[in-house]
N, C-alpha and C positions, 0 to 999 in steps of 0.2 A: 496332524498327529492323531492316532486312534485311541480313544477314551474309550473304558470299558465299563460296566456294571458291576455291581460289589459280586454278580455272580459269578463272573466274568465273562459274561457275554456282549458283544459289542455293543457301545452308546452311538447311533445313528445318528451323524449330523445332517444336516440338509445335505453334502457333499457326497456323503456314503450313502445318503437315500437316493441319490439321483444315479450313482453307478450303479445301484441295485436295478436300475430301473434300463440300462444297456444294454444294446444289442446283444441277443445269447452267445453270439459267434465268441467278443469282444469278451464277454465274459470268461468262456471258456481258457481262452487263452490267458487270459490275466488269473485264474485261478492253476492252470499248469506253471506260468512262472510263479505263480508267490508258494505254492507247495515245495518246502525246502527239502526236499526229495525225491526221485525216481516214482513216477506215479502209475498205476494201471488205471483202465474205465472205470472197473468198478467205485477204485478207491473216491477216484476225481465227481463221478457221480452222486456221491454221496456228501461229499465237502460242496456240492454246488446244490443238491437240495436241504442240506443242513442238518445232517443225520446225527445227531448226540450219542446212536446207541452204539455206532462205529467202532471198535475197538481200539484201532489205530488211530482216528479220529480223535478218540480220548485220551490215548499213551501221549501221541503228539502235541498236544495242544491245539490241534487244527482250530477250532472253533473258536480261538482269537482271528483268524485270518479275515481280511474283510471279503475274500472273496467266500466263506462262509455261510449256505442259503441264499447264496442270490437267485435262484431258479427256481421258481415253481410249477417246473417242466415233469413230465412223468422219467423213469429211464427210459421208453422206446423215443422220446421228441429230442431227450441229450444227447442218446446214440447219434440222431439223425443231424446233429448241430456236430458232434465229435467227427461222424462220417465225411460232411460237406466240409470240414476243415481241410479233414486227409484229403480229399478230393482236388481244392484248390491248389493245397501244396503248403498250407499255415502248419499244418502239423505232421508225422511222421509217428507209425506205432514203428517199434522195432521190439525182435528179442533179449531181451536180459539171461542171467544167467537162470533164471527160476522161470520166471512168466514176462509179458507183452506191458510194456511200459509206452507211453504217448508222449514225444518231446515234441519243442517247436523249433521250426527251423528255420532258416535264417529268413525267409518270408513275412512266417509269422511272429518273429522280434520285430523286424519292420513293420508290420503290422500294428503290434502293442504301441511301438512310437509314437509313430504317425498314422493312426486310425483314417482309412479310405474307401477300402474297399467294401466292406458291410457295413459303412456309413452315409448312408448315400441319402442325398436329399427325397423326401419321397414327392414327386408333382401331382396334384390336386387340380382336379376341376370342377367349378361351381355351378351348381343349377343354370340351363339355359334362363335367362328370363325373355320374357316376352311380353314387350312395351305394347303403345296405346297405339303405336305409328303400326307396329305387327299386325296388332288386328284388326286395323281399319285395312289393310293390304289385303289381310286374309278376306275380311269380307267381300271388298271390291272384287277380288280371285275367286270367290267361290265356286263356283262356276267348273271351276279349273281344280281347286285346290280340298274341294268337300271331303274327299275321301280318306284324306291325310290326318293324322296328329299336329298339335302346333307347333313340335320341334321339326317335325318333319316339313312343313308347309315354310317354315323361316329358312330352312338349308335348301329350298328351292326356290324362293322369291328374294332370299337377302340381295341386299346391293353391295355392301361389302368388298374390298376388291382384292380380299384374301381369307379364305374361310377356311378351317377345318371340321370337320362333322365325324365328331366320335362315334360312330356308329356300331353299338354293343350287337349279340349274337341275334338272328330273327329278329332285327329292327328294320330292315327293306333298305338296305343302303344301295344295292343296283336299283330300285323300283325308283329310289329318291336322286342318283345320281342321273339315271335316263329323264326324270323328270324335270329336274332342272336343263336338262341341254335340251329337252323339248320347250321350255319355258324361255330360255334365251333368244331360241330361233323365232318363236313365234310371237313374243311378245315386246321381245329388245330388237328383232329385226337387226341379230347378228347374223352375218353371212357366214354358213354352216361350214365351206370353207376355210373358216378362219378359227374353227374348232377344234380341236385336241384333247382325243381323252385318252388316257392311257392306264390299259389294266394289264397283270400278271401274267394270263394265262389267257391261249389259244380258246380256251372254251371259254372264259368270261367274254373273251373281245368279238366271238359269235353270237352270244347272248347277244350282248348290247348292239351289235351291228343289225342282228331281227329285229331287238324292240324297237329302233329308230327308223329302219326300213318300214315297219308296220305303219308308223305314223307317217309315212310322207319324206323322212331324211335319210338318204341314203350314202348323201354325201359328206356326210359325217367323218373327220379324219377320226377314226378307233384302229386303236393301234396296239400291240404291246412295244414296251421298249427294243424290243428285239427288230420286232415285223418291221417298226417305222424305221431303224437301223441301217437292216438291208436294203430298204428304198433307198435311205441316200449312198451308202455304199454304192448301191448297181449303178446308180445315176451316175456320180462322179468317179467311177471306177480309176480314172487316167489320173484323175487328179489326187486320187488318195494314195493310189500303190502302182503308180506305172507300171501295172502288168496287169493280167487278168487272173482275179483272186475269188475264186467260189466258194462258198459254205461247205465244209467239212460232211460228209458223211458216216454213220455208225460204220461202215467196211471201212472207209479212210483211217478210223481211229482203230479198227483191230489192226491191219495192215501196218500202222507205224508205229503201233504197240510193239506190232511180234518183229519191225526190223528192227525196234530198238532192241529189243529183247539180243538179238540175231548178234548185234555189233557189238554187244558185253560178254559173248557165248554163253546167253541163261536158255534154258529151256521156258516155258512157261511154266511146269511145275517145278522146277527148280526157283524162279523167280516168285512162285509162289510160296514155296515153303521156307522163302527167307523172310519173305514178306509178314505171314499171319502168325500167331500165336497156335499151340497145338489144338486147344481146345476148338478152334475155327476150323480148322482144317480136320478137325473130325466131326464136328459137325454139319458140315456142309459140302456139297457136290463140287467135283472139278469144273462144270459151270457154273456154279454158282462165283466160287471164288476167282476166279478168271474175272466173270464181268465186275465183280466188286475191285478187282486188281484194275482191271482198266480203269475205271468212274474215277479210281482212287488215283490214280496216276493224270489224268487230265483235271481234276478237283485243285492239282499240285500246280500246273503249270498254269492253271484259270485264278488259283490264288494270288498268285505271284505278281500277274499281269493287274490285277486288279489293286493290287495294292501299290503297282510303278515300282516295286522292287527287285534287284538282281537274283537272278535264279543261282543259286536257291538256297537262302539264308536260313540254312537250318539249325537247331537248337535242340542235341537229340541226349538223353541218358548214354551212357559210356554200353548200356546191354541193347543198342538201336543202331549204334554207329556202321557196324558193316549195312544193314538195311538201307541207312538212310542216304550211304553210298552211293548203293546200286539205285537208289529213286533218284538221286541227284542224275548219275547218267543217264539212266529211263527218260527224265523229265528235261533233263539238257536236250539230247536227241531230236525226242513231241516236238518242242520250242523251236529248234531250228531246220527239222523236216518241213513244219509246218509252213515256215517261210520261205522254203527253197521250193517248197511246188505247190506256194502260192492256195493255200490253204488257210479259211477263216472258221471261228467255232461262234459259240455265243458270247462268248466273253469279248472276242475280238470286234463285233458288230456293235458293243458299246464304248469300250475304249478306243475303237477307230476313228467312230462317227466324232466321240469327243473330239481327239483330238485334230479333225480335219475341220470341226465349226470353230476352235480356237485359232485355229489358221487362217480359218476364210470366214469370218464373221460375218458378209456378205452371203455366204452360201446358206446360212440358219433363215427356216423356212419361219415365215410371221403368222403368231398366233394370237390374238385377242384373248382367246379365253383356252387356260390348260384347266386339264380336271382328271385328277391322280388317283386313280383305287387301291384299294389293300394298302395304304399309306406308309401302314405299322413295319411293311417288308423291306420299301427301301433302304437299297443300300449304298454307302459314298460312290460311287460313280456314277448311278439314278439320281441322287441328290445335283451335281454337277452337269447329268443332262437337263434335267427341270430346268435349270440355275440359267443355264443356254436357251433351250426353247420357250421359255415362259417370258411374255413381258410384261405383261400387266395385270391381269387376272389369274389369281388360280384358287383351283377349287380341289381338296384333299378329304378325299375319305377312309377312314378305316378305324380298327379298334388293336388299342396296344396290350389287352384283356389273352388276343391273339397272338401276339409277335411271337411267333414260332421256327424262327428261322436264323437265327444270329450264327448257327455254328457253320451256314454257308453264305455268311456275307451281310447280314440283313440290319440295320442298326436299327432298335427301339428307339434312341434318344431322339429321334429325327421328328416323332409324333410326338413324345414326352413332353420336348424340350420346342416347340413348335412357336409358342409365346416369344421365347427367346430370339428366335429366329425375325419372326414377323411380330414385331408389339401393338402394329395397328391391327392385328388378324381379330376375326370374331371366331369363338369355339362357340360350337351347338353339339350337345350330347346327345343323341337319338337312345331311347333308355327304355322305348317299350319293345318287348318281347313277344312277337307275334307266332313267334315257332313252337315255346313250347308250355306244358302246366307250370301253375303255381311251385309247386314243389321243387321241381329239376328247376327251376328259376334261382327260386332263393336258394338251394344245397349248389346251383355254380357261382353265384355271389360272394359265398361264405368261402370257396375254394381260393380265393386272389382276393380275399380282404384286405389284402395289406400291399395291395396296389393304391390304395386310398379314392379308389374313382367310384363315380356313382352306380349305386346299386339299378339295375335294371327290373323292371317292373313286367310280371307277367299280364299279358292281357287272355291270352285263355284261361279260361274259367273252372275248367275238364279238372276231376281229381288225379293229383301224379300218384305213379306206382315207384316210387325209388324205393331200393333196398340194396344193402351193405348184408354180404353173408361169405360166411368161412367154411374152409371144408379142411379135412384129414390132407387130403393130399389134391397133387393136378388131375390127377384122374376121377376123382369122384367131381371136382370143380368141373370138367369137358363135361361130364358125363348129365351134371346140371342143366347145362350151354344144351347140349343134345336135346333132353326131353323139353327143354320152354321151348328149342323153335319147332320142334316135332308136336306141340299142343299148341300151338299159335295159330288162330282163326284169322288174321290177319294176312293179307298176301306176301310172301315170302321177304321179296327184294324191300318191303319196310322194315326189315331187322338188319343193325350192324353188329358185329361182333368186333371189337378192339382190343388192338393190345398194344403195348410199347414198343414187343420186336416182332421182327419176321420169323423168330424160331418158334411162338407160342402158336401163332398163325398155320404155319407149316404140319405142327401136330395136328392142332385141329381141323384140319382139311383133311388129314387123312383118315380121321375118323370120321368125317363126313360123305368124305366116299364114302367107307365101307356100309355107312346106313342109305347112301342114296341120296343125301340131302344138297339138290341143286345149291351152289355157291358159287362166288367169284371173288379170286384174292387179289389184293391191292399190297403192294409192299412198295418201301423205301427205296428199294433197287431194280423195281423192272421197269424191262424197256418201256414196254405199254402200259398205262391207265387205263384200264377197262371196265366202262360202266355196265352193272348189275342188269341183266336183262329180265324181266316177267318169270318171276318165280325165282327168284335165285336171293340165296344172301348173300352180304355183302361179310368179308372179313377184310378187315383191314385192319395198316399199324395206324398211329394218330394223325402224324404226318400226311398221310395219301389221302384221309378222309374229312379234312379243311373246307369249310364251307357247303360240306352235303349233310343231310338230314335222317333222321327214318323212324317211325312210330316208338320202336323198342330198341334201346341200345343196350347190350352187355360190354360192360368192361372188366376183361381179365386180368389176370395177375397183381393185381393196386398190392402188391408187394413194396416194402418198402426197396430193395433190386431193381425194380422195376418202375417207379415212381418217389423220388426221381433214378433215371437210370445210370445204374455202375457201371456196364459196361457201355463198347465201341464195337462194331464191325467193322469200324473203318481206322487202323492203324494212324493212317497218317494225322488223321486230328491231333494225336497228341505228338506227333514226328516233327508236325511242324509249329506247336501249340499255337493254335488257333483257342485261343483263350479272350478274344477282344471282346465275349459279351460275358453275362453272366448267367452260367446252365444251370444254377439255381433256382433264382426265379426264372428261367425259360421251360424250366419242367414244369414248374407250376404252372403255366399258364399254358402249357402240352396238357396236364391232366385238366385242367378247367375246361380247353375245347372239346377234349374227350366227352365230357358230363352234355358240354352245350349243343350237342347233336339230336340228343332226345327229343324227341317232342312228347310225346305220353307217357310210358314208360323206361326207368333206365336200374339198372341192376350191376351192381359192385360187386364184385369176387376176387378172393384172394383165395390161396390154401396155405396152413407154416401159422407159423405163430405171429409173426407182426405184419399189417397192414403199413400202406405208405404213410407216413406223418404228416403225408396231406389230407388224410382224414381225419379232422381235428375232433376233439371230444362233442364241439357241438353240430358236427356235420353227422356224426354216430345216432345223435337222437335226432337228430332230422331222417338217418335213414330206417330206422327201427331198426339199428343192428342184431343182429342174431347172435347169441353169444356162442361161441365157441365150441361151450362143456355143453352146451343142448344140442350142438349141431345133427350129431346122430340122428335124434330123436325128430328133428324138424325136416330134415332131408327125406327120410322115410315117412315119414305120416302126413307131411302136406301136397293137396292137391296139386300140381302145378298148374294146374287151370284157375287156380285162384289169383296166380302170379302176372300169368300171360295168354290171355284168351283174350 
């Protein structure tokens, strides 16, 4: 029962002091249902920072309610808790007969119930320690082992017969993964044979293929999931699909795009302007949305398969239905073209290969030692290849600071929840920082604080340049962009330019044409990844630009639109809600690798009145924010060679 005070302000029991103390999400919603009326933002913002001077607040009697002050959030941080509700699907603004009132919908009643989803355990990890047995190892290794940190020297000598190595941004986790399989070979006299490593990408599995060739091992199985795949596919071709089934190429996937297209009678632009919303379609080129139409159409048919579910269990709004129709035939069609002329993609190279070693358990090639990169990306049917190929040893590296991929498959809980999995496992946290200053270290710490994992430690020494600054509009914010790289003493291709979408990116390339400023753009959706040649900048969205680096980073738009992001270029995410992770915290941890690319300096911009709420109040005096109502005056009178030379 709620006791109150003779003024009648609420008596805080231990019980109400602990709900005051509740997830904001949980709050929110628990203060829209006890409001015994039809509520707007404003109103609601005000009953959750505990405004007295309210009008309504006072007519009402709101200030008995216990959801009264629970928040001592600003409005832009409630906005962005009120936004991520609508987002999820907990709440719904609709029209009233006057103004925009906020209800919960039947989600977010279940929600109030049975609190789950913004309740979530958070997982913690402890300081590496490193015993007496360590350093006498480390000693005896020196030799070997001098050049390394102590976390780093235990994640390549432990004995352990299941490790993970959280390894934070600029902490040398390829340096430390190649190092250990040079340490295996040469000092356990494993036969290199009998080795397994498997990373992400065609360019990491070159990497690592040089540094081991450098040294003497060339026989190293390096693999991505894919590569090793198709080996045994080719191998066993007869025995997997009594027929002969090749790899799909980019012309095979237009080709039975446009028959599918052919056997619904759509045209392509017809199929395309059922497909996108208007705004899409006037923004963007008839190639543009065509390739996005294709990705988006095999995305459907690679989800599916990947999940073992029947095509195509969609769950669409009553205003998607005719859409989600014509994708169901589009994607019917792909599925059984692809099987009649024996046609394989990437998806199919790992749910084959699965299900032909569950068949033939004999046929699963013998590995001694597996060892896993980017860890944080797998996803359930990488989980169940490991599960296959691994039998005794394995070695896991990556940082879940990173997981940036859930909305195509990728599960964080797999590195999270890793303990779980393996309870005799050793964690070693790799936590020094060799990539960038002090500054851009601790302003990306402070951006995923509430991942609860340990803070990473800069080891250069170099003073950071980071700065937070606001402009009028996006034109004067490019126009910013323009003169730092146009005054940068520095060679060109060490500047990134970032943004959320492909459309900020797109402007500003063509204002780089028109001044002549060598570039190369990187987006979400082209065919090619094109690395930055001598003299060029790089623009890129955050996504393309994952594990590379470069002296001076600008990040545009840190809007809160834009961080985390409102919209989608890709329809069908929400067509077929593909909702299995949470893009809450995954934009968070999108803006974090944004910031962690810096090395020396890194520079914030927005234009509009609110910045994203991931720049929290103490990230602002960490960047020397510029305030707003000075902006004018600072735009115009400051050198930008002071900024970036």
């Amino acid at each position: 029962m709620v006791e109150f005070n003779e003024d009648g302000s609420i008596k805080w029991s231990e019980d109400l002091l602990a709900r005051k103390k509740e997830e904001p999400f949980i709050c929110v919603l628990k203060a829209i249902n006890e409001i015994p009326f039809s509520v707007g933002k404003k109103l609601l913002i005000d009953v959750l920072q505990g405004n007295e001077e309210n009008k309504t607040i006072k007519k009402s009697k709101l200030t008995k309610l216990i959801s009264f002050g629970v928040l001592s959030y600003s409005n832009e941080e409630i906005y962005e808790v009120i936004d991520t509700l609508e987002r999820d699907g907990f709440v719904a603004c609709k029209n009233d007969r006057y103004w925009k009132i906020i209800c919960l919908t039947r989600k977010g009643k279940e929600e109030l119930r049975s609190p789950g989803f913004y309740r979530k355990e958070k997982q913690t990890y402890e300081e590496t320690l490193i015993s007496e047995e360590d350093q006498l190892m480390f000693k005896n290794f020196d030799f070997f082992l001098n050049m390394f940190n102590d976390e780093q020297k235990k994640s390549i000598v432990s004995q352990k017969k299941v490790i993970l190595c959280v390894a934070g941004a600029g902490s040398g986790k390829t340096t430390v993964l190649t190092k250990r399989i040079e340490f295996l070979l040469k000092f356990r006299a494993v036969d290199p044979r009998k080795v397994l490593a498997i990373t992400f990408t065609r360019k990491a599995r070159k990497e690592m293929q040089d540094r081991l060739s450098a040294l003497g091992y060339s026989n190293v199985n390096v693999e991505t999931f894919n590569s090793f795949s198709e080996k045994i596919l080719r191998r066993n071709n007869d025995l997997v699909y009594g027929k002969v089934v090749r790899m799909m190429s980019y012309s095979d996937k237009i080709k039975i795009l446009n028959a599918a297209l052919e056997s619904l009678n759509l045209s392509p632009r017809g199929a395309i302007e059922a497909y996108f919303k208007v705004p899409q379609l006037r923004s963007k080129s008839d190639e543009e949305l065509y390739r996005i139409f294709l990705n988006d159409c095999y995305f459907i048919v690679d989800y599916f398969k990947s999940k073992g579910r029947e095509m195509y269990d969609f769950s669409v709004d009553a205003k998607d239905v005719m859409s989600a129709k014509m994708m169901y035939g589009i994607c019917k069609f792909i599925d059984e073209k692809m099987r009649s002329v024996g046609l394989r993609n990437h998806m199919d190279q790992i749910v084959d290969t699965i299900e032909f070693f569950e068949s033939n358990k004999d046929k699963i090639p013998e590995f001694d030692y597996v060892l896993v990169d980017e860890y944080q990306d797998v996803n359930d049917l990488q989980i169940k290849f490991i599960d296959l190929v691994c039998r005794e040893h394995l070695f896991c590296v990556g940082d879940p600071r990173q997981a940036i991929f859930g909305w195509r498959g990728a599960n964080i809980s797999y590195i999270m929840d890793f303990k779980a999995k393996y309870p005799e496992a050793e964690i070693i946290n790799l936590r020094k920082n060799y990539r960038s200053s002090k500054g851009i270290v601790d302003l990306s710490n402070e951006t995923i604080r509430a991942m609860s994992l340990p803070d990473l430690e800069a080891v250069v020494e170099k003073d950071s340049k980071v700065k937070l600054v606001n402009f009028k509009s996006e034109d004067v914010e490019f126009e910013f962009v323009l003169q730092s790289i146009i005054a940068a003493s520095i060679p060109k291709e060490e500047i990134f330019v970032l943004a959320r979408t492909n459309k900020q990116l797109k402007d500003l390339s063509s204002l780089m044409m028109q001044r002549g400023i060598p570039h190369v753009l990187k987006g979400d959706d082209m065919k090619k990844v094109i690395d930055a040649s001598k003299g060029e900048v790089t623009l890129a969205t955050v996504h393309a630009i994952k594990g590379l680096e470069a002296n001076i980073v600008f990040v545009i738009g840190c809007t809160s639109l834009n961080f985390p992001c409102k919209a989608t270029e890709h329809p069908v995410v929400d067509m077929i809600k593909v909702d299995e992770y949470d893009k809450e915290d995954e934009e968070r941890r999108l803006f974090y690798v944004a910031l962690s690319r810096a090395k020396e300096a890194l520079y914030l911009s927005y234009s509009g009145k609110r910045h994203s709420s991931y720049i929290t109040t103490n990230m602002k005096k960490m960047l020397g924010f510029v305030d707003p109502k000075a902006e004018k005056s600072w735009y115009q009178n400051r050198d930008l060679k002071d900024f970036v030379g």
